[in-house]
C-alpha positions in Angstrom: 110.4 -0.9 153.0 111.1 -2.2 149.7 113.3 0.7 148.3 115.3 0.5 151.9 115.6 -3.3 151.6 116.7 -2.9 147.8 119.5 -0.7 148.9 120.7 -2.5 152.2 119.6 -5.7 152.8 121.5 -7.3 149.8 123.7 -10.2 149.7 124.0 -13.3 151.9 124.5 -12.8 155.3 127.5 -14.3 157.5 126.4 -17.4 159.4 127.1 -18.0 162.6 128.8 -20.7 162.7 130.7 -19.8 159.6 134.4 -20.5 159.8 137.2 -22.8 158.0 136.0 -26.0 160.2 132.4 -25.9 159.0 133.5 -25.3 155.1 136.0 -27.9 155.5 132.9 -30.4 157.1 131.0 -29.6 154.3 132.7 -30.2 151.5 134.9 -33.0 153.1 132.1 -35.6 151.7 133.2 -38.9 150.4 131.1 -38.4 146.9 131.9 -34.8 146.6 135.5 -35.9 146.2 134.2 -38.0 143.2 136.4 -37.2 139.9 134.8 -36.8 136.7 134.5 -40.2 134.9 137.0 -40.5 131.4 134.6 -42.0 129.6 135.8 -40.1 126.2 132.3 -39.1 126.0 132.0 -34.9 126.3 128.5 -33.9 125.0 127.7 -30.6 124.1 125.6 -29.1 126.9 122.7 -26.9 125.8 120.4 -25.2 127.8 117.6 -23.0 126.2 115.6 -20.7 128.7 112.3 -20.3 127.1 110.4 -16.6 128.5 107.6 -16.6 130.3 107.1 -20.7 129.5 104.2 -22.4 131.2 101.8 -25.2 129.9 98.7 -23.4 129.8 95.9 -26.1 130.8 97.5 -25.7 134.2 95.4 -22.6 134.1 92.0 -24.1 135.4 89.6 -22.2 133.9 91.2 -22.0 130.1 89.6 -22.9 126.7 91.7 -23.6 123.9 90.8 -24.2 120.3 93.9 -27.0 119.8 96.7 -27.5 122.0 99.5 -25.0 121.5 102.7 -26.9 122.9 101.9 -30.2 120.8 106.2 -30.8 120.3 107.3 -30.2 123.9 104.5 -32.3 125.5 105.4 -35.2 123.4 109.0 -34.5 124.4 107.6 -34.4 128.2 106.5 -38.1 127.8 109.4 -39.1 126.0 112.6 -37.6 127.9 113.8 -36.9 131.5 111.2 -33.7 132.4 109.3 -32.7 135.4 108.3 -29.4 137.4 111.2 -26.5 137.1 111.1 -24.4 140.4 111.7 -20.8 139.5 112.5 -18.3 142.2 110.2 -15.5 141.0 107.2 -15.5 139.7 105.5 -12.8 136.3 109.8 -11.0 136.0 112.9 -12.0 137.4 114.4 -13.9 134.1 118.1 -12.9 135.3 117.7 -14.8 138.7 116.7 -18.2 137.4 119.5 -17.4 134.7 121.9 -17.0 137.9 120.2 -20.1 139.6 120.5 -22.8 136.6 124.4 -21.0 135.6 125.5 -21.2 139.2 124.2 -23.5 141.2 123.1 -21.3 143.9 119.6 -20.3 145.6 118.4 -16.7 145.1 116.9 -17.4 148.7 119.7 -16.5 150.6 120.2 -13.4 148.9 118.7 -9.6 149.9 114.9 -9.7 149.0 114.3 -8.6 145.1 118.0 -8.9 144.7 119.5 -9.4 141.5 123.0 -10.4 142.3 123.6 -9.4 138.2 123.0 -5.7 139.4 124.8 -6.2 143.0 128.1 -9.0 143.4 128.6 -10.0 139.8 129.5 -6.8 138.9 132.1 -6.9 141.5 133.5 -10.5 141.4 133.7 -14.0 138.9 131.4 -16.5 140.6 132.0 -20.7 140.0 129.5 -21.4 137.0 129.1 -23.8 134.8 130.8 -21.9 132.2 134.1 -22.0 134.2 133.7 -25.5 135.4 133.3 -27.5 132.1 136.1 -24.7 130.3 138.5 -26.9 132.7 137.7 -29.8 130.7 137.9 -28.4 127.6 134.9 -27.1 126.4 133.9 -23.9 124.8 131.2 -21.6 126.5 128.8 -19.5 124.7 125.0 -17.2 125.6 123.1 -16.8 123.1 120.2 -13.9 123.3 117.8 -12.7 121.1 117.7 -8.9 123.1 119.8 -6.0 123.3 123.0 -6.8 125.0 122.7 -4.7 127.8 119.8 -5.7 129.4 119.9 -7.0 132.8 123.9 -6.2 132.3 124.4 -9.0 130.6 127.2 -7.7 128.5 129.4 -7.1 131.6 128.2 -9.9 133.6 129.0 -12.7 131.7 132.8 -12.1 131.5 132.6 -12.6 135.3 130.8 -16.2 134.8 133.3 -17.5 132.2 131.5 -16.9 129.0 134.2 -17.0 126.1 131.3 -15.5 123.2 128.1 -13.7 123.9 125.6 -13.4 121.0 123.1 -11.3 121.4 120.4 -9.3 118.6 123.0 -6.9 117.6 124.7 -10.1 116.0 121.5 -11.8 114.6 121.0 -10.7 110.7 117.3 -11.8 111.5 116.8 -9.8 114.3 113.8 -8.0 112.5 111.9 -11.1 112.5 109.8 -9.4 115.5 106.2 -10.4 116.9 103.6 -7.4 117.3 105.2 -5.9 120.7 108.9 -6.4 118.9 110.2 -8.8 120.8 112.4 -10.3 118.3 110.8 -14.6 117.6 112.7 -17.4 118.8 113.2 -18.9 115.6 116.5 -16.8 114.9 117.9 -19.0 117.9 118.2 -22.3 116.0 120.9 -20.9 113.9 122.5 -19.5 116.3 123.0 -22.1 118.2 124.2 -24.4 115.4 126.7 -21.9 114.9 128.2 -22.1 118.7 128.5 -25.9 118.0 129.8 -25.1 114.7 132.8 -22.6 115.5 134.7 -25.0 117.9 136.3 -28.6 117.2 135.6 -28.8 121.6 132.7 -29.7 123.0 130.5 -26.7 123.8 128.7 -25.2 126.3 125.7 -22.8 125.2 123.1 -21.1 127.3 120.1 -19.6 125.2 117.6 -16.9 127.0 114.6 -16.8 124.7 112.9 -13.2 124.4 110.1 -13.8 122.6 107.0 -14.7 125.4 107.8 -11.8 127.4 105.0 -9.8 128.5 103.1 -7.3 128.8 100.5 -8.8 127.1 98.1 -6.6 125.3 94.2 -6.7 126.6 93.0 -6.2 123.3 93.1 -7.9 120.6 96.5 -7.3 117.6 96.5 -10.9 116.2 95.2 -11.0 112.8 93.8 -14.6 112.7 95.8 -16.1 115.4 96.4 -19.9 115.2 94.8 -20.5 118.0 91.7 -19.0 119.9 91.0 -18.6 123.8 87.8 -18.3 126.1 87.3 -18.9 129.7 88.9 -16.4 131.4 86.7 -14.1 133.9 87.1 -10.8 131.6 87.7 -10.0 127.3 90.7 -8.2 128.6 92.2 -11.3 130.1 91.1 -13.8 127.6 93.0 -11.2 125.6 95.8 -11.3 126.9 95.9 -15.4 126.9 95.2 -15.5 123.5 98.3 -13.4 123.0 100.4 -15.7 124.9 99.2 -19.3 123.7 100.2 -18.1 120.6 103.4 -16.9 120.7 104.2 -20.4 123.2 102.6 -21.2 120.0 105.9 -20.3 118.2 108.0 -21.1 121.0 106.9 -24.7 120.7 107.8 -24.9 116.6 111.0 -23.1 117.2 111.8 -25.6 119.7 110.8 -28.4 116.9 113.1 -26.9 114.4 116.0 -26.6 116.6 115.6 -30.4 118.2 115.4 -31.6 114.5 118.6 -29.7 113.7 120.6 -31.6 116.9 119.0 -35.0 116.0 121.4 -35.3 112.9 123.8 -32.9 114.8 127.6 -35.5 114.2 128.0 -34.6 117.9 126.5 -36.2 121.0 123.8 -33.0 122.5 122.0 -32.8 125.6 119.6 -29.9 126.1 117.4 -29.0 128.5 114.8 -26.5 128.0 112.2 -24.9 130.3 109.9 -21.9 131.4 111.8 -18.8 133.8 108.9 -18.3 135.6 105.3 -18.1 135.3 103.6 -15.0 132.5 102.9 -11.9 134.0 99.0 -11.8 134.5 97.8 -12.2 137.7 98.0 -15.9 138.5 96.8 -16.9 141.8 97.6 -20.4 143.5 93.8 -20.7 143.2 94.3 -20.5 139.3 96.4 -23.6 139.1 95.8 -26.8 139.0 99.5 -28.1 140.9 98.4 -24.7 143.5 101.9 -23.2 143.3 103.1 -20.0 141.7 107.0 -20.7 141.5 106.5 -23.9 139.4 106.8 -24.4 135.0 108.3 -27.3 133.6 111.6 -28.6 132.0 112.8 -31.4 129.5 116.0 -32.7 129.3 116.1 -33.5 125.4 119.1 -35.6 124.0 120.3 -37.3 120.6 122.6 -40.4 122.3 119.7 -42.1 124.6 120.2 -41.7 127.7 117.6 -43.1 130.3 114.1 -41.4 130.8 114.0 -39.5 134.4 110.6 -38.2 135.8 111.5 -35.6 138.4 111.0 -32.0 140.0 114.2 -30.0 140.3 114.8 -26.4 141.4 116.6 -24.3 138.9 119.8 -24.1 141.2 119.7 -27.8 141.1 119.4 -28.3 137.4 122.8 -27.9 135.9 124.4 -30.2 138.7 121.7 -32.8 137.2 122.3 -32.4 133.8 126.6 -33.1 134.7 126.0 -36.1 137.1 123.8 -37.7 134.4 126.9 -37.3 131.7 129.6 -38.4 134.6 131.0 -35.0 135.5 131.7 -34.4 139.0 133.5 -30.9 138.8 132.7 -27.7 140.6 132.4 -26.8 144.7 128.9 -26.0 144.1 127.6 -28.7 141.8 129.7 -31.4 143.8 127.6 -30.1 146.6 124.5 -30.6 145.5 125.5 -34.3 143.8 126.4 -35.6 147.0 124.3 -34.0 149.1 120.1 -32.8 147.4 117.8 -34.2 149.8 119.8 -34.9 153.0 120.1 -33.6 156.6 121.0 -29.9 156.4 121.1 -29.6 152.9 119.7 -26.1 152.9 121.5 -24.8 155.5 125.2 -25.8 154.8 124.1 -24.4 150.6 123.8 -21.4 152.1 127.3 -21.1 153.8 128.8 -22.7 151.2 127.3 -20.0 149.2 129.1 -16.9 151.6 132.3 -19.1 151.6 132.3 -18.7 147.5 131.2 -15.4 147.2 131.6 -13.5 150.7 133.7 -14.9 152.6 137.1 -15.9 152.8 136.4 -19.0 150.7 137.7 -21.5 152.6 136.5 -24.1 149.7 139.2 -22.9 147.6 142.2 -23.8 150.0 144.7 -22.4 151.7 145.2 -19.2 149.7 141.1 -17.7 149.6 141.5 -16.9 146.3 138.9 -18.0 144.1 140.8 -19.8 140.8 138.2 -18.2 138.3 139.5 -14.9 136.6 137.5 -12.5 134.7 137.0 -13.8 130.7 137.8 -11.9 127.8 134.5 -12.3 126.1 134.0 -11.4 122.7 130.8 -10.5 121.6 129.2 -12.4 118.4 130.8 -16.0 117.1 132.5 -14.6 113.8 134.8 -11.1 113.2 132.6 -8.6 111.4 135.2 -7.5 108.7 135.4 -4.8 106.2 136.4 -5.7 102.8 135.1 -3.4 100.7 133.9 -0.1 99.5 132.3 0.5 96.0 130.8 4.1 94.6 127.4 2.9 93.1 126.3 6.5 92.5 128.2 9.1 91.8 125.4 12.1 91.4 124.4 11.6 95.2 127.8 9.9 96.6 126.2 6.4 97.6 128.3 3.7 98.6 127.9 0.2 99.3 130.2 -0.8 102.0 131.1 -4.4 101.3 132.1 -6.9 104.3 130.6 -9.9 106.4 128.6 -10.8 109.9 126.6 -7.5 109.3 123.3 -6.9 110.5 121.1 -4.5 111.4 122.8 -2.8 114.0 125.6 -2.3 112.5 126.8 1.0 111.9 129.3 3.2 110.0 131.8 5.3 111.8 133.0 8.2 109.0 136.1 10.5 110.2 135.2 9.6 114.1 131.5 10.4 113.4 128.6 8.8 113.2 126.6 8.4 109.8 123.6 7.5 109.3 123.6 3.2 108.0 120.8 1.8 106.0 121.7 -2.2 106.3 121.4 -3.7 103.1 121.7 -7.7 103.6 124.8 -9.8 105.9 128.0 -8.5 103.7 126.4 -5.1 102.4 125.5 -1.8 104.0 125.1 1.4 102.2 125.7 5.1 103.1 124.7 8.0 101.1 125.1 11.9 101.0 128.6 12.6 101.1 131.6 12.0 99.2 134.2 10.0 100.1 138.0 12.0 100.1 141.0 10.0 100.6 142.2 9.3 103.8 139.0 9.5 104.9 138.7 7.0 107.7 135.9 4.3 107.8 135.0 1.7 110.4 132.4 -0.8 111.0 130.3 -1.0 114.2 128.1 -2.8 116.0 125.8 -0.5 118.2 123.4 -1.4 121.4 120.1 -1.7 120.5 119.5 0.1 123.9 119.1 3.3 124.2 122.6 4.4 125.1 123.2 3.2 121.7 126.8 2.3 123.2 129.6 0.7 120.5 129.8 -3.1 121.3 132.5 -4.2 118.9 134.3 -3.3 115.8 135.1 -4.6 112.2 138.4 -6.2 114.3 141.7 -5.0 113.4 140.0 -3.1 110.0 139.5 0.1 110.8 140.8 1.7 107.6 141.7 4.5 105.3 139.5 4.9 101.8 141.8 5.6 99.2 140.5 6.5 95.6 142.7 4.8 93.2 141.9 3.5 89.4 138.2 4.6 89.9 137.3 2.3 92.8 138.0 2.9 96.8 140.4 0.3 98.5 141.3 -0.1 101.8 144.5 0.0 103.5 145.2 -1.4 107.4 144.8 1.4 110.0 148.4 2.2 111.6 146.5 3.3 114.4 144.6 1.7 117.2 141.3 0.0 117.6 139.6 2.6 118.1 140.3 4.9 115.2 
């Protein structure tokens, strides 16, 4: 049944009374017609989506030796925070990615869908991303796992990303726990750099990596900060330990980067919280609120805005964050301004939803046509360039190949060829084995760390011819194309 369902029962299904008069009843609301308030003030919105988050004394039976979220539950009694409704529960990071970027419910969709693998590869879909880039602000992701992975890399041109960041373009992306999931703590910088490269405000959604399961039922932590007991078996209270700690490190990571925004010259709201619950089992019996679909958010900020205890659904959240900072901008998050916790609310989301992405989209006027076209998306913030080669070794032809914004997927293309890359540090790689001739040609490139191993990007514009002159190889500009 679930293999049939996976392959048929997809999508959202046509209402039946869908047609231009109900679309036009629904988003004919006085306060959905609300403009965005010109206030001058354009925050930065951040939102960080921490793996596999929960706070772990919701577990019932759980012994810690300290607590190991001590920064984000002093943030939960100081900021705007509450319970985070996730639509899956153990997996499923990509759907509360879609939720919390679109505004719309994974309930209406096919069961197990993932519209990332199903309508976004075929359409753009209103986002945040393409609703704040009409006012002027820059939109970034930022992940610390291969690009590819839940499609990502093609997916966010169609929800108006301009740069996507992911390990291939982290110099630190060795930094790995013990199942090498690459740590958290290489997002700060990140980050800062999104808010650096632009003089607009920016939008920047994280997707943490580094609490993602499975965790191991024995034990691969030597002296772990923190020590667990209580659960029913040694495999669980394994498996536990595992995962306080690296929340552990989650929770210092999310120190660091909050104490880089504080002094950030820029206003910054972020709001951070858990995907969905870790993968071990939980029943509603195991938790204290009784209810699987449930971790928690904060909505951190550096300008003071007013303290807000509430529980929001994921496909609620980003039309929160905007109505707190006075925008009023999108079909969707208009919608659920005007409208959360009224008469019919559910049931006119979900035509709204087949208007915008099945059906004729009567929302967008007259024409149907959607006013959101496909990004250009660049992947990384900065150019990886190629400046320079130097012979360190003649005897056994080693060269260092000089440049910046490399890291450790980046990988030398000799004569339309792969060669074997041993990165060095963020300007030098080396290659050794074979002489260099002139002419020979020599480009920088970033490879998947999947195992297709596909080309991402180039050294941009710099693909180049070696030339031996006065003892030293320079390069000259390729008359060619990219892609020699």
């Amino acid at each position: 049944y679930c293999f049939s369902a996976s392959l048929f029962n997809t999508g959202i299904s046509e209402p039946n009374d869908y047609n231009k008069d109900t679309i036009e009843k629904i988003t004919d609301n006085r306060e959905m017609t609300e403009s965005t308030s010109d206030n001058g003030v354009r925050p930065n919105v951040l939102f960080v989506q921490l793996e596999s988050f929960f706070d772990p004394i919701e577990y019932e039976d759980l012994q810690m030796s300290e607590d190991p979220i001590p920064n984000l539950r002093k943030m939960f009694q100081n900021y705007s925070s509450g319970y985070f409704k996730a639509p899956s529960v153990g997996a499923g990071t990509a759907n509360t990615e879609f939720e919390t970027i679109t505004g719309m419910s994974l309930h209406y969709f096919g069961p197990g869908e993932y519209p990332y693998k199903s309508i976004l590869k075929e359409t753009t879909c209103e986002s945040v991303p393409y609703v704040l880039k009409n006012l002027g602000y820059s939109t970034h992701a930022v992940h610390n796992n291969e690009a590819n992975f839940y499609g990502r890399r093609s997916v966010f041109p169609n929800l108006g990303f301009d740069t996507f960041t992911s390990e291939e373009y982290m110099a630190d992306e060795n930094l790995q726990n013990p199942l090498g999931w690459v740590k958290d703590s290489v997002l700060t910088d990140e980050i800062i750099k999104c808010l650096d490269s632009t003089d607009s405000p920016d939008y920047v959604y994280t997707i943490s990596v580094q609490g993602h399961g499975d965790y191991p039922s024995e034990p691969i932590l030597d002296n772990p900060s923190i020590t667990v007991s209580g659960s029913p078996t040694d495999e669980l209270n394994c498996k536990w330990e595992y995962y306080v700690n690296q929340i552990h490190e989650m929770d210092q990571f999310v120190k660091e980067l909050t104490d880089a925004l504080a002094d950030y010259p820029e206003d910054v709201i972020l709001v951070m919280y858990g995907d969905h619950l870790p993968t071990m089992g939980l029943t509603v019996e195991d938790l204290k609120n009784k209810y699987l679909f449930q971790t928690e958010y904060v909505m951190w900020d550096n300008f003071g805005l007013k303290k807000k205890k509430e529980n929001l659904a994921a496909y609620q959240m980003a039309a929160e964050v905007m109505d707190r900072v006075g925008i009023h901008e999108g079909t969707v998050f208009r919608y659920h301004q005007a409208r959360r916790n009224t008469r019919n609310y559910q049931v006119d989301l979900e035509t709204l939803q087949y208007d915008l992405l099945y059906g004729k989209r009567y929302s967008y006027g007259e024409s149907g046509e959607s006013p959101y076209l496909r990004t250009r998306m660049r992947m990384g913030i900065y150019d990886v360039t190629l400046d320079s080669i130097q012979c360190i070794s003649e005897a056994d032809h080693t060269y260092y190949i000089k440049g910046t914004e490399f890291t450790p997927s980046s990988e030398i293309k000799l004569n339309g060829e792969w060669y074997d890359t041993v990165y060095i540090n963020p300007t030098t790689l080396m290659i050794t084995g074979t002489e260099l001739n002139d002419f020979d040609r020599l480009a920088v490139i970033q490879r998947s760390n999947s195992s297709t191993r596909k080309p991402l990007s180039k050294s941009y514009d710099r693909s180049c011819y070696a030339l031996y002159s006065n003892n030293k190889w320079k390069l000259t500009e390729s008359t060619g194309t990219n892609e020699n």
